[in-house]
C-alpha positions, 0 to 999 in steps of 0.5 A: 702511717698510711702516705700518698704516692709521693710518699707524703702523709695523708689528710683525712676529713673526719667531719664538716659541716656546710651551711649553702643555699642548697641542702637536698633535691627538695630545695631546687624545687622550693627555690625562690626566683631571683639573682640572690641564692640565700643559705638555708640557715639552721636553727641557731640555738641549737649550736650556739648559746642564744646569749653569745648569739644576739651579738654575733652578725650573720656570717659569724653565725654561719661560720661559727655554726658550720665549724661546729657542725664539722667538729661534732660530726668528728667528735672532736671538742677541741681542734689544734688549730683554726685557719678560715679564707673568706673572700669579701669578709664580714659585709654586714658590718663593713656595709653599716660601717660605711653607711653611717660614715656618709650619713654622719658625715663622719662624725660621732661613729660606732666604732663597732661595727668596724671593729666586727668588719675585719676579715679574721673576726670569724674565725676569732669568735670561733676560738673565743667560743671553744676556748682555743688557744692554738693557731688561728689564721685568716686567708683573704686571697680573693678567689684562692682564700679557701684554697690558700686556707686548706693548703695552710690546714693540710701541710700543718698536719702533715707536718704533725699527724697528731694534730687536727686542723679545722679549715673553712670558707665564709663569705655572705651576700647583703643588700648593699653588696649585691647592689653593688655587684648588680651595677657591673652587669654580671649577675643574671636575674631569672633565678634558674637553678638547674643544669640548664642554665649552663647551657642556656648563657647568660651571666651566674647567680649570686651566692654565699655559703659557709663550709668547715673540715675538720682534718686529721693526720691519723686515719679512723673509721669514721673519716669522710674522705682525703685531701690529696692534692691542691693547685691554684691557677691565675689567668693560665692560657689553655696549654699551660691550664692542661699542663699544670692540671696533667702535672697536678694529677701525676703529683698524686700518683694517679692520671685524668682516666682515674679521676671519677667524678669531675665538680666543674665550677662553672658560673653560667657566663659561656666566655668565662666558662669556656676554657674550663669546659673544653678542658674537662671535654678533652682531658676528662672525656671517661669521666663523670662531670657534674656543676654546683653553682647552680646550686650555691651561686658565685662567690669567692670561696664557692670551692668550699662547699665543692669540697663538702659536696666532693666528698659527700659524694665519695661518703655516698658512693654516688652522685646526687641528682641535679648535679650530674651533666655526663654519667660515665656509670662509674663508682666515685674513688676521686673526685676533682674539683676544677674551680674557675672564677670568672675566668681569671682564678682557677683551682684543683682540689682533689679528693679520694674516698677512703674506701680506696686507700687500703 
């Protein structure tokens, strides 16, 4: 079996699926202007029976989808377990939910659009429709619920290498909480989606998005890439953020100078930003660094489809244009991605080709 430096099982990803406001190049051309960045959604049909559809709210067709998305591209009809981390939950419903208690004055309520608002109804239809019995769990940590839910999905495998483990992270924007959001003033509304908004200031963009992975414990020829490595950060002082990020790395056998490519999750707000960019400056300084939320937007589980963009870049051997702020002209083996939220969460994840472990 092939194993890490620590001498642990790896993780493979042998499909995902992602559904964001950002799929090509084409896309930052075509963007409309604004605060909001909206998924640009598939045809649903073609993933979901048209029946189950017309009762499903948005972010379980997101959800849902991308996780078919990831199985098919594994070809894997049925995973030995579902874990999902969704920050704010099914907001559609939770948003009707509450309308109609203040405009009926609480009285003769539909009970179920409340039934739908629970957090773990994603990742429930998503088992209901594949029939899958096995393990079934939701993380709602805020900003560390995707992270929390891979973390979940990655020991269950090394636990057992012949199991597969579908992990993702959902979460959606609707018009009652992007007005919500809009009153604390952190949102910027020029729309600008491109590297200079990181250096420009002036607040982050409002986003949603849904990624699936599909991890196996037994390597195969089609694998994406490995999951080597998480670590979640709450309000660290820039010592200990360098000292955790220094053990994080040597944890997986490897130092700063043999990360290749660095995903900052910046959000475009220089006082949140600021730790996480002079870290990558000082400790990644040889590496190539690029950002994705301008791309995606802000919201809490944004590290999912950092991963999916990580290791599209590990399956492509390169870096996608519009991502890239500093080319070190190196070939990507492991990509870090260094996630921060609003300057109080902070997370690793790190990734390595699959090319690199022969």
């Amino acid at each position: 079996m092939t194993t890490t430096g620590n001498n642990t099982p790896r993780v493979y990803i042998r499909g995902m699926g992602s559904i964001a406001p950002w799929r090509s190049a084409d896309d930052l051309a075509t963007a409309p202007a604004g605060a909001r960045l909206v998924c640009q959604e598939p045809v649903y049909e073609e993933w979901i029976d048209p029946r189950q559809l017309r009762r499903m709210s948005r972010i379980i067709r997101l959800g849902v989808t991308a996780g078919m998305m990831a199985l098919r591209e594994a070809q894997v009809p049925m995973p030995g377990g579902i874990v999902m981390g969704t920050g704010y939950g099914c907001m559609e419903d939770t948003g009707s939910f509450m309308t109609k208690m203040v405009t009926l004055r609480e009285e003769a309520l539909n009970p179920t659009p409340f039934i739908q608002s629970t957090h773990n109804t994603i990742g429930s239809q998503l088992a209901l429709l594949l029939g899958c019995q096995a393990y079934n769990q939701t993380f709602t940590q805020g900003a560390f619920s995707f992270e929390h839910a891979l973390l979940d999905a990655v020991l269950h495998v090394k636990e057992d290498p012949s199991r597969t483990l579908l992990a993702g992270g959902v979460d959606e924007v609707t018009d009652v909480s992007h007005a919500l959001w809009k009153r604390f003033g952190v949102f910027r509304e020029d729309g600008v989606r491109s590297l200079r908004m990181f250096k420009e200031g002036g607040g982050v963009l409002h986003g949603e998005g849904a990624a699936c992975f599909l991890l196996a414990g037994v390597p195969s020829a089609t694998d994406v890439a490995t999951v080597e490595g998480i670590e979640t950060f709450y309000k660290p002082s820039q010592v200990v953020l360098q000292r955790r990020v220094e053990q994080f790395l040597a944890s997986a056998g490897i130092t700063a100078t043999d990360v290749d490519v660095v995903l900052a999750g910046a959000g475009g707000a220089s006082q949140d930003d600021a730790l996480l960019a002079e870290l990558c400056r000082t400790s990644f300084g040889g590496s190539s660094r690029g950002f994705y939320k301008h791309l995606c937007g802000e919201y809490p589980v944004a590290t999912a489809f950092a991963c999916w963009l990580g290791a599209d870049i590990l399956r492509a051997g390169r870096v996608p244009e519009g991502v890239l702020q500093v080319d070190a002209g190196r070939t990507p083996r492991y990509v870090l991605v260094f996630n921060q939220y609003f300057g109080t969460h902070y997370s690793l994840v790190l990734l390595r080709s699959c090319r690199a472990t022969a």
